[in-house]
N, C-alpha and C positions, 0 to 999 in steps of 0.2 A: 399668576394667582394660585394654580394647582402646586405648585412648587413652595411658594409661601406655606399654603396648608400644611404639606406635607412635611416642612423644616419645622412647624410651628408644632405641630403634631406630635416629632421626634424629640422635637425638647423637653414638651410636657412629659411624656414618657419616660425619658431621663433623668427629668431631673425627679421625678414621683420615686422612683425607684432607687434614685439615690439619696435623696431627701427619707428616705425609712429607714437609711443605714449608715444617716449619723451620730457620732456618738453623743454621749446623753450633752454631754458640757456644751453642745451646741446648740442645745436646745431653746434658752432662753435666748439666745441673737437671734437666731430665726424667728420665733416670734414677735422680737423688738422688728425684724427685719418684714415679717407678716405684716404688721398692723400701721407699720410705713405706705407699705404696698395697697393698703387698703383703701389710704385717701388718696393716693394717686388713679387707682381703678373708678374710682369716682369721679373723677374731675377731669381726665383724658376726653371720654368721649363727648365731652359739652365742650371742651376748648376744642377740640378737633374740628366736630361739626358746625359751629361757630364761629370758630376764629383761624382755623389754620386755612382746611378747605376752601372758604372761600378769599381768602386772604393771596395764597397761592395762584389760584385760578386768577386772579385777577392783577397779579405781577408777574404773572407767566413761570413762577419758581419752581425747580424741581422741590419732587417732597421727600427725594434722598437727602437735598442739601438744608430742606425747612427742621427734619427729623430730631436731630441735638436739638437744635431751638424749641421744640415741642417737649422735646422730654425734659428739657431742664423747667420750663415753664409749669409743664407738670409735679413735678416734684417739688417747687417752690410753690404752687400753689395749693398741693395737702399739705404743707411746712404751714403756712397761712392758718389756714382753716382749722388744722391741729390746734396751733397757737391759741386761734378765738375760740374753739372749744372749751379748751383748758380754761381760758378766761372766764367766759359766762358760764361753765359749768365746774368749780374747783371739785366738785362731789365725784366727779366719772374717771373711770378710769383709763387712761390714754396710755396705751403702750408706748 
C-alpha cells in the first residue's frame, strides 16, 4: 500500500511537470483526452465498489487479473454515458 502511494505519487508529479511543457499543438488532444478521462473518474468508483469488489471476493479472483476487465468496463461505460448525454442534451458541449 505505501509503495502504491508513493509510485502513485511519482507519477502525478511527472506527469504535472511534463504535461506544462508540451507544446501548444498538444494542447487540444489533451483536452479531447481530459474530458474522456472525466467520465471514466466518475464511473470507476461505483463499478468498483459494486461490482468488481464484491464480485472478486466472492470467486476468489485476483484483482491484478480482474484490473483490464475493470478498466476496459470503465471506459466503455463513460463511452455510454457520453453517448446519452450527447443524446438528451444536443445543446452541451461534450469534448
Amino acid at each position: 500500500p505505501v509503495g502504491y502511494l508513493l509510485v502513485g505519487a511519482s507519477l502525478f508529479w511527472l506527469l504535472l511537470k511534463v504535461g506544462g511543457n508540451l507544446p501548444e499543438i498538444l494542447h487540444p488532444a489533451m483536452r479531447w483526452l481530459a474530458g474522456q478521462c472525466y467520465g471514466v473518474y466518475l464511473i470507476h468508483h461505483v463499478f468498483l465498489t459494486l461490482v468488481v469488489l464484491p464480485l472478486t471476493a466472492r470467486l476468489s479472483l485476483p484483482l491484478a487479473a480482474v484490473f483490464p476487465i475493470y478498466l476496459t468496463a470503465c471506459v466503455a461505460g463513460a463511452a455510454v454515458l457520453a453517448a446519452l448525454a450527447i443524446t438528451f442534451s444536443p445543446q452541451s458541449a461534450i469534448c
